[in-house]
C-alpha positions in Angstrom: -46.7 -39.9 72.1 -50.4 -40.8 71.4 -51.4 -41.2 67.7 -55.8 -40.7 68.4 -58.5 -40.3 65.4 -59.1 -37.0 66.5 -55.4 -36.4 65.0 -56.9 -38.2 61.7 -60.0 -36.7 61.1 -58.8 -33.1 62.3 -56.7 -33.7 59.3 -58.8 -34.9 56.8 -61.4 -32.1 57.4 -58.4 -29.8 57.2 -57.3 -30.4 54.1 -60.7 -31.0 52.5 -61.8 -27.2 53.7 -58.6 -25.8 51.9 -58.9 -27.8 49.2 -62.3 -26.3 48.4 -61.6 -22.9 49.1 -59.4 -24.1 46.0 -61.7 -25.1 44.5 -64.5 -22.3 44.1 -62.6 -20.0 41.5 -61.8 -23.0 39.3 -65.7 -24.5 39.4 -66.9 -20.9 38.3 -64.7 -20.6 35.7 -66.0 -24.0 34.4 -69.7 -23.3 35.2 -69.1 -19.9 33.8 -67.7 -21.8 30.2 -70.8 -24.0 30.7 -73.2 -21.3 30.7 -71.4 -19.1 27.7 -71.8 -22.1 25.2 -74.9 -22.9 26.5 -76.0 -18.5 25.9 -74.6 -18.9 22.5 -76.2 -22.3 21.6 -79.7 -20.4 22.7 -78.9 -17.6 20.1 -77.5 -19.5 17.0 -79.9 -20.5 14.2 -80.8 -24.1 14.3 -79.8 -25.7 11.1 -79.7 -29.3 9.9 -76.2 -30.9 8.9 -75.0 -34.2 7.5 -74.5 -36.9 10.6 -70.3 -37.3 10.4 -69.1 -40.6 11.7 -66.3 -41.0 14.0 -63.8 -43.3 14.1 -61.6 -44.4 17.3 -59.7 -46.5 19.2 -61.4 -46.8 22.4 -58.3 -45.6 25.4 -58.4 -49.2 27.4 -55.3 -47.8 29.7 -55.8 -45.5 32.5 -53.1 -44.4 35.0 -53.9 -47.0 37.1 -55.5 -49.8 35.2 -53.7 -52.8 34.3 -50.8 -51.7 31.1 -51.9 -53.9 27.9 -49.6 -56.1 27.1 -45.9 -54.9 28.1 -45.9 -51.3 26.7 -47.2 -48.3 29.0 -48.9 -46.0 27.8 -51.0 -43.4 30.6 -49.6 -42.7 33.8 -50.1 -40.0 36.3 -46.9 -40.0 38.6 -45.3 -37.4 36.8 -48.6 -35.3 36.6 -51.2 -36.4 38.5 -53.4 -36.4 35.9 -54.1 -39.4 33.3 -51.7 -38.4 30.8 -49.8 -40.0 28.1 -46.5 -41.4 28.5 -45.2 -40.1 25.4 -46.2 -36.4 26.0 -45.0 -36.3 30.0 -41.9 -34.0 29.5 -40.2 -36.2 32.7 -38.3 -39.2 32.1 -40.1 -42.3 33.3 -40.4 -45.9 33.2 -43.6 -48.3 34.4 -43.7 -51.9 34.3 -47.1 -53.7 34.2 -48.3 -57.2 35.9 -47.6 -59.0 33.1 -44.2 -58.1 33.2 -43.1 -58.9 36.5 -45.0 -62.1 36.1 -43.2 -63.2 33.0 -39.9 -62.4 35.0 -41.0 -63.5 38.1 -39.9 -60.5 40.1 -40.3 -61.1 43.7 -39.4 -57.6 44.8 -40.4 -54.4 43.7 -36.6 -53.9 43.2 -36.4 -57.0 40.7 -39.4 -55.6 38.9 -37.0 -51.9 38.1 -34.2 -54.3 37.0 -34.0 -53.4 33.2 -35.1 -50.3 33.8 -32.8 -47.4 32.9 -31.0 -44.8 35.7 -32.0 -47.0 38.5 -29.1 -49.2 41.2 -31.6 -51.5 42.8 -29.1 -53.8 44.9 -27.2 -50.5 46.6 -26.6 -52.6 49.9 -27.0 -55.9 48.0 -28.6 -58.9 48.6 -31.5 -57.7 51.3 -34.6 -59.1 52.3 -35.3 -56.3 54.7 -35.6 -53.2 52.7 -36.1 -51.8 49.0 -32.6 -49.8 48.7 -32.0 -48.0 45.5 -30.2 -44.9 44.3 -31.8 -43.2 41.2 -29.6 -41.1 38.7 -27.3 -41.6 41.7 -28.6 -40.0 44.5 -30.4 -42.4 47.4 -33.9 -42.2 47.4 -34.9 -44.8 50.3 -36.2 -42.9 53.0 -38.5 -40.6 50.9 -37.9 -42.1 47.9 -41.0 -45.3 48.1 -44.6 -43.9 47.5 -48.0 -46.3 47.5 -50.8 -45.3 45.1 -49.2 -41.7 44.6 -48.9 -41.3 48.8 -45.2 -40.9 50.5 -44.2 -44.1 52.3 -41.4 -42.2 54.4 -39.0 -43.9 56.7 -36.8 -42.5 59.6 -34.7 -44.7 61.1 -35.1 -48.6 61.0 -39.1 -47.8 60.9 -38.9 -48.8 57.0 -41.9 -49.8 54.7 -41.5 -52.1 52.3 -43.8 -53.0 49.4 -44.9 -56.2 48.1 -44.8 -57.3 44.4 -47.7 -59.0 43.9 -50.0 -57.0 45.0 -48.7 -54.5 42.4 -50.7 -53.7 39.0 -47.7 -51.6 37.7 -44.6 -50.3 39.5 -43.2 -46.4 38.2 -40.1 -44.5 37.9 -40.5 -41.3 37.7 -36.4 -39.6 37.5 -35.2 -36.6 38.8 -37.1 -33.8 41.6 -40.3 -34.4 41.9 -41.5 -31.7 44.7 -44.0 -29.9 43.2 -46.2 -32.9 43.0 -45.0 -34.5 46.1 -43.0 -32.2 48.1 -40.1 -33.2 50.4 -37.8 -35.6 48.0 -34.3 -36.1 47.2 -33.3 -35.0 43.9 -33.2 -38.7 42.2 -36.7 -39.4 41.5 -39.0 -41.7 43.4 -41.0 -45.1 42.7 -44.4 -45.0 42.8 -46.5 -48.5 43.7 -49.9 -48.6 41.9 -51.4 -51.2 44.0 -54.4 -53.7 42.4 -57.4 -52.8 43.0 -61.1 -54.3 41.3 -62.1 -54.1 37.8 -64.8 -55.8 36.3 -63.1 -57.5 34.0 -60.3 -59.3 35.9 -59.3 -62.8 35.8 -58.9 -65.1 39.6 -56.2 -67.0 40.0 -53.9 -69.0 42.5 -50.4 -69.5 42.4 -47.4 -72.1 43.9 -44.1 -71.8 43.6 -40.9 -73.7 44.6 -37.3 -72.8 44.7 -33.8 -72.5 45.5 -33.4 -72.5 49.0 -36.4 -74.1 50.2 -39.0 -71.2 48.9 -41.8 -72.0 49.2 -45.0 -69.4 48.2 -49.0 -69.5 47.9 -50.6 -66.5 46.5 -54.1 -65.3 45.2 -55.7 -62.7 43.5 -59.6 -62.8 43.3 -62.4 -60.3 42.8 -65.4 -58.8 40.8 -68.5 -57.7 40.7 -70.4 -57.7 44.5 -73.9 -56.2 42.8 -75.1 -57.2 39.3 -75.1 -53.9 37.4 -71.3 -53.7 38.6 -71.6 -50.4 40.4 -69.7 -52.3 43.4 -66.4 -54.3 42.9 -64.0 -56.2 45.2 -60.8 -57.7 45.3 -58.1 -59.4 47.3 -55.0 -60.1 47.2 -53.2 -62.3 49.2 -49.6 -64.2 49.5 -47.8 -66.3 52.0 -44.4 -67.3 51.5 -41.4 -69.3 53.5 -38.4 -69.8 52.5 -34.6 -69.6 53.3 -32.1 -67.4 51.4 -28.9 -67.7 50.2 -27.2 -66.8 53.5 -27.1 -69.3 56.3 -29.6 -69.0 58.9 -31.8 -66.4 57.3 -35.0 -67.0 56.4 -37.7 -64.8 54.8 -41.2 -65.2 56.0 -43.8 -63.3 54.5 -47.7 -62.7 55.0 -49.4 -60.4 53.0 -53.4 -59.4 52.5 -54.8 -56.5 50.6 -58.5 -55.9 50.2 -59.9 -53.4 48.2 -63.5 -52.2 47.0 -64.7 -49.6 44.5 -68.3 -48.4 44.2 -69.1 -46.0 41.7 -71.5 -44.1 39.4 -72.0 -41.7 36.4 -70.1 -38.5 38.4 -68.3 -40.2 41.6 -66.3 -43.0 42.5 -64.6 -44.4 45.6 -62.1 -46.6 46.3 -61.3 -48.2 49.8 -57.8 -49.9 49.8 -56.5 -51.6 52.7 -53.0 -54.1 53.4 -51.7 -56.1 56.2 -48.3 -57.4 55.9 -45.8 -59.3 58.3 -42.1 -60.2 57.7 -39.5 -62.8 59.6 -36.4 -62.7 58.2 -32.9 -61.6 58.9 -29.0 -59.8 57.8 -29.0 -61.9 54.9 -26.7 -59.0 52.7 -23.7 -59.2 55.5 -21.1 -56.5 56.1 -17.5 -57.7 54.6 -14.0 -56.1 54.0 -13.2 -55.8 50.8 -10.2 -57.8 50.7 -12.0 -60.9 50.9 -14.9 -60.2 49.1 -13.6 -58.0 46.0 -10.2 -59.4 46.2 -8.7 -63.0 47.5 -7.9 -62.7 50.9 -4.9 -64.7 52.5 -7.4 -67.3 52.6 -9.3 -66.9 49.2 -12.7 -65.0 49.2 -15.1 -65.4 51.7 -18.1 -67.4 51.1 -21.4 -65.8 49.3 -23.5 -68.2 52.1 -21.9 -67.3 55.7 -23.8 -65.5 58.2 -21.9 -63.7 60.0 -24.4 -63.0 63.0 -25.5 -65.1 66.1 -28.4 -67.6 65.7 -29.5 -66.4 69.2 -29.1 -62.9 68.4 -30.7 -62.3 65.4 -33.9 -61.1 63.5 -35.5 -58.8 62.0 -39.4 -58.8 62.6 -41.5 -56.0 61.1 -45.9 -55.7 60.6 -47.1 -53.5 58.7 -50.7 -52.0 57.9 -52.5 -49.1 56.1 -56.0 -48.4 54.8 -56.9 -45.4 52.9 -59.3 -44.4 50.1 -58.9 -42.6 46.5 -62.7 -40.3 46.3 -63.3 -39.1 43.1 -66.0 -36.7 42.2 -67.2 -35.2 38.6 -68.7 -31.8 39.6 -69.0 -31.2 35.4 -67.7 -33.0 32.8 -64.7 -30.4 33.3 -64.4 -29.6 36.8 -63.2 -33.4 39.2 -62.3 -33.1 42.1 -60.1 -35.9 44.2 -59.1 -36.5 47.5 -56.8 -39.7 48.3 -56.0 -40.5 52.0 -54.3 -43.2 53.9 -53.3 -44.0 57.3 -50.4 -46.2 57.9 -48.0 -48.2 60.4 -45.4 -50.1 60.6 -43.5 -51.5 63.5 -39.6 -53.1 63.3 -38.0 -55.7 66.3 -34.4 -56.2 64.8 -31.1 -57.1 66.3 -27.9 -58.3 64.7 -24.2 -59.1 64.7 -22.3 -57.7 61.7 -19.1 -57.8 60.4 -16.5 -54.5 61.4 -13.2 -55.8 59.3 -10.4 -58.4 60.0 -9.5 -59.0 63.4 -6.8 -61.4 62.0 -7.2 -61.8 58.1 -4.5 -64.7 57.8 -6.5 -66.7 60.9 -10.1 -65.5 58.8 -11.3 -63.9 61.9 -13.8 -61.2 61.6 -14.5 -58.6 64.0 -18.5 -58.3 64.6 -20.3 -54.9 65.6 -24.3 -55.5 67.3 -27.5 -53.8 66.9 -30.3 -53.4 68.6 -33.4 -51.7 68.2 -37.3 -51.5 68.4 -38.8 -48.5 66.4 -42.6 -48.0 64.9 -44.0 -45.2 62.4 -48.0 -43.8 62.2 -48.5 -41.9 59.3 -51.4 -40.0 57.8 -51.3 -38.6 54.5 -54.4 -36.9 52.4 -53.8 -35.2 49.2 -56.6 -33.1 47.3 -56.9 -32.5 44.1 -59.0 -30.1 41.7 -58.8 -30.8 37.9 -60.3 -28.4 35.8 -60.4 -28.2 32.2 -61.2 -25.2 29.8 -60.2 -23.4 26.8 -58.5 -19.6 26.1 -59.1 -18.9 22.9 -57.6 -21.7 20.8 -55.7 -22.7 23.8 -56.1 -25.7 26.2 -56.2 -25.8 30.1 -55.9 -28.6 32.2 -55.1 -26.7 35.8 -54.5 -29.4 38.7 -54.6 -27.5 42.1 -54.0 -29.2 45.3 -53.7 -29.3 48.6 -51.8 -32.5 50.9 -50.9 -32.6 54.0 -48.5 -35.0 56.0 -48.3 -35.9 59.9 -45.5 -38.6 60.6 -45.0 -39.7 64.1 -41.7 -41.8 65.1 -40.4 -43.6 67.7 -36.8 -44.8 67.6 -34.6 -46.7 69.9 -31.2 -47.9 69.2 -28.4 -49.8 70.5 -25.0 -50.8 69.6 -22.2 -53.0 70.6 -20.2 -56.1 70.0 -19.5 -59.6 69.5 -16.9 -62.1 69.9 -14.9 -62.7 67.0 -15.7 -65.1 63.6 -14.4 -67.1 61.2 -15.6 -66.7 58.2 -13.9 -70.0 56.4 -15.0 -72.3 59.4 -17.7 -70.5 61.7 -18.7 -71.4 65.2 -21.6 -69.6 66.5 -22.6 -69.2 70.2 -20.4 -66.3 71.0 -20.7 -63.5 73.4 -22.6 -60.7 73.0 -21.2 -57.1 74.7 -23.4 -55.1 76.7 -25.2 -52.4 74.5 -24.7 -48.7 74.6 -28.3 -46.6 73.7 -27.0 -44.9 69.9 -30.4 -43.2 69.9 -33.5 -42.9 71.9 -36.5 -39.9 70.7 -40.0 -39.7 69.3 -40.1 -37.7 66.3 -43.0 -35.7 64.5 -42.8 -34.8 61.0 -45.5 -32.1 58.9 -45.9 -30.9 55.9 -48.2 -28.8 54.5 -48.1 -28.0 50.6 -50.0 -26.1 48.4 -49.8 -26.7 44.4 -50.9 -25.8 40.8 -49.9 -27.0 37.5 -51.3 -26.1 34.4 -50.9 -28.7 31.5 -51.5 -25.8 28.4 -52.0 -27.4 24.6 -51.5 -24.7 22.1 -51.2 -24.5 17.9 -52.3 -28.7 18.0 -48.6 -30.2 18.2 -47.3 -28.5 21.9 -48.0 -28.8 25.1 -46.4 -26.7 28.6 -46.3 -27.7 31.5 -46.0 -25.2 34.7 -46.1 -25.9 37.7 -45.3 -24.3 41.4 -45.4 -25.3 44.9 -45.4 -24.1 48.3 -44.4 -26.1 51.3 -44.2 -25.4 54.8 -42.7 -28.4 57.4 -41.7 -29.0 61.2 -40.1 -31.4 62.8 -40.0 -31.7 66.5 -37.6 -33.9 68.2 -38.1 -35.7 72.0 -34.6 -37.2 73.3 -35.6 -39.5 75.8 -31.9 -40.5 76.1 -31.6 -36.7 77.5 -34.1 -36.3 79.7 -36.8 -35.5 77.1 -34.6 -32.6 75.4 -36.7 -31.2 72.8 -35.6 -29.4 69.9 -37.4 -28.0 66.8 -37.2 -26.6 63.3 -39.0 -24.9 60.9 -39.0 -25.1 57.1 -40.3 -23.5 54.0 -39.4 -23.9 50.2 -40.7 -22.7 47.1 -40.2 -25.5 44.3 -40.7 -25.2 40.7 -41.0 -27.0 37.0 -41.5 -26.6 33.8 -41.5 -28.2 30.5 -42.5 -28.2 26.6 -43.3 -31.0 24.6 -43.9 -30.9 20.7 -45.9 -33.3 19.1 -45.2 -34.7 16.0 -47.1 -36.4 13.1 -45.6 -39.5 13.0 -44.9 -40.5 16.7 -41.6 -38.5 17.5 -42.1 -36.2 20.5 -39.0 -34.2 22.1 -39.1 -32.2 25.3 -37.7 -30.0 27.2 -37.9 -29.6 31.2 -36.7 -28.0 34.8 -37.7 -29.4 38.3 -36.5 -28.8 41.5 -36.8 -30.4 45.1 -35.9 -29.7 48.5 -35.3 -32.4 51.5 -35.2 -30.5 55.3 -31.5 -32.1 56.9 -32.0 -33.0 60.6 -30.1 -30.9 62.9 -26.6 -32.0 64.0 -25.2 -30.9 67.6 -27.5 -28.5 68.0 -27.0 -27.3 64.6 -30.5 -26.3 62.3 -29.8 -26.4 58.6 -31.8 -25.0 55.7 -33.1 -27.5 53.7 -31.2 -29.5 50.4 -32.5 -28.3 47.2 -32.2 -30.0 43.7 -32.2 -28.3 39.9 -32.5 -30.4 37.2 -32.3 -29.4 33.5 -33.3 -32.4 31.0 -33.9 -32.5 27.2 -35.1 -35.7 25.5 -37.4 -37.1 22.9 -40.1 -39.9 23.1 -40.6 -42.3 20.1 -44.1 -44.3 19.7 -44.0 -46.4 16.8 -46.8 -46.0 14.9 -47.0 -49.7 12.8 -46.7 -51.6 16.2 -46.9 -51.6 19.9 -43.3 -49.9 21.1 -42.0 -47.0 23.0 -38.3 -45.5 23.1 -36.9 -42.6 25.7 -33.4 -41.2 25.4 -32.8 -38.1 27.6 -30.1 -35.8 28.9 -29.8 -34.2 32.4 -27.7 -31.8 34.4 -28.9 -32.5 37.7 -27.3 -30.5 41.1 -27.5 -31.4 44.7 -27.0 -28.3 46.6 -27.1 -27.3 50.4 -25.3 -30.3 51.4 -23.3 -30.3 54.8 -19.6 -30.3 55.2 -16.8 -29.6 57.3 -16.3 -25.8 58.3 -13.1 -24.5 57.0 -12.9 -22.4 60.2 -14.0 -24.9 62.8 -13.6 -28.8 62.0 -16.5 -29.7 65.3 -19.0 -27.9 63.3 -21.0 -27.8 59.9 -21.8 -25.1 56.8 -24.1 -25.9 53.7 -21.3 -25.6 51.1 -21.6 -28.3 49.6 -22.7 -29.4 46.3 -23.1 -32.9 44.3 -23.8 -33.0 40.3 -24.9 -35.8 38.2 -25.2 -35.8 34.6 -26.2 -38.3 32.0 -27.8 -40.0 29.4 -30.5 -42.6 29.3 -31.9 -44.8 26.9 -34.9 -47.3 27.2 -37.3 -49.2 24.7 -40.2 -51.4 25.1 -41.5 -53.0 22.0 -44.3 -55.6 21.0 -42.9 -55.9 17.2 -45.3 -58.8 16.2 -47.6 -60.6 18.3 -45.8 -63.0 20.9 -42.7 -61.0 21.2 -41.6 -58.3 23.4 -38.4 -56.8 23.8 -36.7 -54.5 26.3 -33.5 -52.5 26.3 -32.5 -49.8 28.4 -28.6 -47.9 28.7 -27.5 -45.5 31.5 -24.0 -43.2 31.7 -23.9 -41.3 34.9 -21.1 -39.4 35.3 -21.8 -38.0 38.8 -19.3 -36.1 40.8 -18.6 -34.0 44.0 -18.5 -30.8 43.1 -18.0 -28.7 46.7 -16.6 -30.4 49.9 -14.0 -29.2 52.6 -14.0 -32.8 53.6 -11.1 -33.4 51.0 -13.5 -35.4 48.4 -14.3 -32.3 46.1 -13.8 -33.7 42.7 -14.3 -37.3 43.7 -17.2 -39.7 42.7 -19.6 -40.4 45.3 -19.8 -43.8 46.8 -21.7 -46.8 44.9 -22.6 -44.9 41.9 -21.7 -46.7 38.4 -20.6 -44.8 35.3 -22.4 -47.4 32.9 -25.2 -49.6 33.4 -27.1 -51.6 30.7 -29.9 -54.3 30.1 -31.5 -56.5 27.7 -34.4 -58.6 27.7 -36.6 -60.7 25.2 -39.4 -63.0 25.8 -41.3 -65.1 22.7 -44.1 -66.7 23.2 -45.6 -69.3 20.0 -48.7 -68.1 18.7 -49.7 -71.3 17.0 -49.3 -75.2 16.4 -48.8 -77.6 18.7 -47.0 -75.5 21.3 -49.1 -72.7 20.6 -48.5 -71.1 24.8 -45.1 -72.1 24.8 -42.2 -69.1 25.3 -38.9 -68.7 26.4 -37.1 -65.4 27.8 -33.7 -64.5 28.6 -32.0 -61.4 29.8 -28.4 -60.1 30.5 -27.4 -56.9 33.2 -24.4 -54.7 33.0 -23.4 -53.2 36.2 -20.0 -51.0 35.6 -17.0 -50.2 38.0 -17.9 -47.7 40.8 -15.9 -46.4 43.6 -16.5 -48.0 47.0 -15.4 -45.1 49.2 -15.5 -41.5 49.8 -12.1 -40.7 49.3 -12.3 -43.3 45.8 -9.3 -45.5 47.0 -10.6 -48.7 45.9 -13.4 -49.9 43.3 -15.9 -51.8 43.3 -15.7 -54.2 39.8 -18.2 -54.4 36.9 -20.6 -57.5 36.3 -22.2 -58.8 33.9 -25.3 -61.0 34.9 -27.2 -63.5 33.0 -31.2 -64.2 33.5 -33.8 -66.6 31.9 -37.1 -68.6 32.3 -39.7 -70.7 30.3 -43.5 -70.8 30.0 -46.1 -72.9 29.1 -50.1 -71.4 29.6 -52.8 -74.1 28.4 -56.4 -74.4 29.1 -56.1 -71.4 32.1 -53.2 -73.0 33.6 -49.4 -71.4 33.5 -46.4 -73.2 34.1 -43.2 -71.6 34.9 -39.8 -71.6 35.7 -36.9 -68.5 35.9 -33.4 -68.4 37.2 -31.8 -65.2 38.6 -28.0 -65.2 37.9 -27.9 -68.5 35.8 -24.3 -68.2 36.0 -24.6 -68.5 40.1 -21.6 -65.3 39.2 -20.5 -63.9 42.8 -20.1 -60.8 42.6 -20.0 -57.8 44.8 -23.3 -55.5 44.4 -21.7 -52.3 46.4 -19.1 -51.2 49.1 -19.7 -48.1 51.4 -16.0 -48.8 52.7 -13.5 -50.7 53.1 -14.7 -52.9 56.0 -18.6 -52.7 54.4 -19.2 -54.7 50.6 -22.2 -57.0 49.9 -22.6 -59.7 47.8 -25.4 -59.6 44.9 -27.9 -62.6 44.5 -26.5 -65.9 43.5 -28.5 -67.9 41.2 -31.8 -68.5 42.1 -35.1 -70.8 40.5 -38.7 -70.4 41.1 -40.8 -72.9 39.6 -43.9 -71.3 39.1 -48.1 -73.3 39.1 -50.4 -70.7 38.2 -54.3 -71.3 37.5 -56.5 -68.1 36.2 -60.1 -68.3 35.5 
């Protein structure tokens, strides 16, 4: 299928002519405010009063401006609108440059780390992918998002983000689909990408480490006309280096230019990236007896690959460019449109493991794939913020318009390989013929139309209400078939709500429903209604008012509903019965107590169960989902004397016990990991260094069966050069 820029522009016009029929209620209303006060002004005495001065602290932080220092305090993932942290009635973390510098994070999975209700390692140790579960619930496919835009997988065709190019990174828990649409019910994280400011800092970067890495990035930028109407940046990274799995490497180039030109009323932003990755199976597939538990043999090594040298690699470029337009029609009516194309093309084939073929010889059965899949992607989103008063009573409506148009094409193989062993391997072994597992070219829409009004009322509280309509297709070609095609048709109302009160001294509870709704692909000729997701949370925000902190505890009861299994009557076929439910509670803090030191703790119980199945797991925890999880992490940096520049940090994770199958047979054991670094900065320069897992612990990140358990990340050091000016 052809992917033209007639499809693109037919699609940006589209949406901008619905966007503004949108629009022209909401700019009366504002122009029709304007003119009252202006009426009234006409008709009131003039008279002369004392000038009052007013004093305030200027608001540095926007939603996607760099976060001062390590505490967040404006985001607009939750909202879409700039709005404070501490009055978004959602649960949510964000964590700034500085932070993932100071750690070191080189994926945008290391960055979420010590952040509460979030599994980054749910396949393990993985070079290829950002896999993560939030609040328990896997959110990888429709789950990633760039600059507020879906980055939505299918397949193999997988996106994956790069950390440095990120200003901040952003949970945001539970359904989000009235601001986004189709999403499981976990949450998503949201990639604000750098992009120019006048008053950024240049640097370059090297760094060394633990097997063989070796990296060179920059970020550079500023003004490109004097009066700093027109900005620049890029951002670029190259990196080689092995992993801790034999014979898997991870190659990475990355590029991102961007450049903002604006004036009093309007502002646009062109941001662009080109990435390409080498790498390979680095997270393996291993029984559990073996990995968990001593085999007859002892436990298999964290560093064997269990693939083929000549059949394996995983090869993937990637590419987007988009804008964010902003325009001020009045000082109370903006309208906003962001856009972005983008593709992303995956070469990958691999030998796996399948389980012992002879545990007391070490020999390991080995599956193949093969497969060769690419994804174009357009997605435009417009937006109409208008802000007025009733009475005593606030408005900020957001009204919007996006759009989607996802085109995939898949192809997949499988088969399998001679046999290993994993104690003493000896690669070089045949490869079985493949059988096609898939062949089709997919197209994916969606069309949704939103509102949410953000109403402040009697000073201390605010509500939030928001509603959604979405309509989506999906049209399927099986090339394996003969070009079978096959279709279906969605539509889902989704909803939210939520109350904050203010108080006078920092305190701010809240009290909020969301929903969501994914479409399920069809299944032997089976069409499904779509999964839906309620979520009820309470919670309460804390913002110190003597220093620079914030703390989040919340509660949720959130259902997964509409999900597939077994019909009673018939076991070849499938009804909606089904139902998942997680509940919990998180905590998280952030604080800046005194100048130099920053502290971060965050706790998460999720007790998450199966609630309806005829599959014989009703009642039963779902796979890879850990009642406990908890973090700590502290950095102190001297302020003065002769190491004045000089700081130290250290961290230790908590992952608990979790089930590693379906049926719960077998678990997965807790661990307890240990991080920590060192800094110098003098005269522009940084020095660094940070180990992952100082312990060098093995442990076992997740099983999805008995035959399928990765490994988490050994120890790892990056030594870090770093010049800024």
């Amino acid at each position: 299928m052809r992917f033209t820029g007639q499809t693109l522009s037919s699609t940006l016009l589209r949406g901008t002519a619905v966007a503004l029929i949108f629009a022209a209620p909401n700019f009366a209303l504002a122009q029709s405010n304007d003119d009252t006060t202006s009426t009234e002004a006409e008709n009131t005495e003039a008279t002369e009063t004392p000038a009052i001065m007013i004093e305030a602290d200027q608001q540095l932080e926007s939603a996607t401006s760099p976060v001062e220092g390590f505490v967040a305090t404006q985001s607009g993932t939750a909202t879409k609108t700039d709005t404070p942290i501490v009055e978004t009635p959602r649960s949510m973390s964000v964590v700034g440059k500085d932070e993932i510098e100071l750690r070191q994070a080189q994926t945008v999975m290391d960055a979420l780390k010590y952040s509460a209700g979030i599994q980054p390692d749910q396949f393990g140790y993985d070079t290829r992918y950002d896999w993560f579960k939030v609040r328990g619930f896997a959110q990888q496919d429709v789950g990633l998002y760039r600059d507020g835009l879906q980055l939505r997988s299918s397949g193999y065709a997988s996106f994956r983000q790069e950390a440095y190019g990120a200003e901040r990174v952003e949970l945001l828990r539970g359904p989000t689909s009235v601001m986004y649409g189709q999403n499981a019910p976990g949450g998503l994280v949201n990639v604000v990408t750098k992009r120019p400011h006048e008053d950024m800092q240049n640097e370059v970067e090297l760094q060394t480490g633990s097997f063989d890495h070796k990296q060179g990035a920059f970020d550079v930028g500023g003004k490109l006309v004097e009066d700093g109407s027109v900005l620049y940046r890029l951002t670029g990274l190259v990196k080689d280096s092995g992993t801790q799995t034999d014979m898997v490497d991870d190659e990475r180039i990355y590029i991102a230019p961007s450049l903002k030109w604006e004036n009093d009323d309007t502002s646009l932003t062109l941001l662009a990236h080109y990435q390409e990755d080498h790498t390979g199976s680095a997270n393996n597939w291993l029984p559990a007896v073996g990995s968990i538990s001593n085999a007859v043999n002892g436990k298999i090594p964290v560093d064997v690959f269990t693939g083929e040298p000549a059949f394996e690699g995983y090869d993937r470029i990637q590419t987007s460019f988009g804008y964010e337009f902003s325009h001020d029609f009045t000082k109370d009516v903006t309208f906003r449109q962001n856009a972005r194309y983008a593709f992303v093309d995956v070469d990958y084939k691999t030998a796996y493991g399948g389980g012992w073929r002879n545990e007391a010889a070490g020999t390991l059965k080995r599956n193949t794939l093969r497969t060769d899949q690419n994804a174009h992607t357009i997605t435009i989103d417009n937006q109409l913020e208008t802000r007025f008063d009733t009475g005593s009573v606030d408005h900020t409506l957001l009204t919007g318009v996006d759009y989607q148009h996802n085109i995939y094409d898949r192809y997949a193989a499988y088969g399998t390989a001679s046999d290993l062993n994993v104690y003493n391997p000896s690669y070089g072994g045949s490869i079985g013929a493949l059988t096609t597992w898939y062949d089709d070219d997919i197209t994916l829409r969606q069309l949704g139309v939103y509102a949410q009004d953000q109403i402040d009322f009697d000073e201390n509280w605010t509500l939030t209400l928001g509603g959604r309509q979405d309509w989506s297709d999906e049209k399927k070609y099986n090339n394996a078939s003969n070009g079978a095609e096959s279709s279906t048709n969605d539509h889902a109302f989704s909803g939210q709500a939520g109350v904050v009160y203010k108080t006078d001294f920092g305190l701010v509870p809240y009290l909020s429903y969301s929903e969501s709704f994914t479409p399920v692909a069809s299944q032997s000729g089976q069409n499904f209604e779509p999964e839906t997701g309620q979520q009820v949370e309470i919670g309460a925000k804390y913002e110190p008012q003597n220093f620079n902190g914030l703390f989040t505890a919340a509660l949720y009861d959130l259902r997964r509903q509409n999900v597939t299994t077994t019909d009673p009557d018939d076991s070849a076929r499938k009804v909606q019965t089904g139902e998942v439910r997680s509940r919990g509670l998180e905590l998280e803090g952030t604080v800046e107590p005194i100048q130099g030191l920053t502290a971060k703790a965050a706790y998460a119980y999720n007790d998450a169960e199966v609630t309806k199945n005829n599959d014989g797991n009703q009642g039963k925890a779902p796979t890879g989902v850990p009642e406990h999880t908890a973090s700590l992490w502290t950095d102190y940096t001297l302020q003065a004397g002769v190491l004045k520049g000089f700081g130290f940090n250290g961290g230790v994770r908590y992952l608990g016990k979790q089930y590693g199958d379906a049926s719960n047979s077998f678990q997965v054991p807790s661990a307890t990991l240990f991080d920590a670094g060192i800094h110098y900065e003098i005269e522009g320069y940084l020095l660094a260094l940070n180990a992952t897992n100082l312990a060098d612990e093995r442990w076992v990140a997740t099983c999805s069966g008995s035959n399928a358990c990765y490994y988490g990340q050994g120890r790892t050091v990056v030594a870090t050069v770093k010049y800024r000016w």
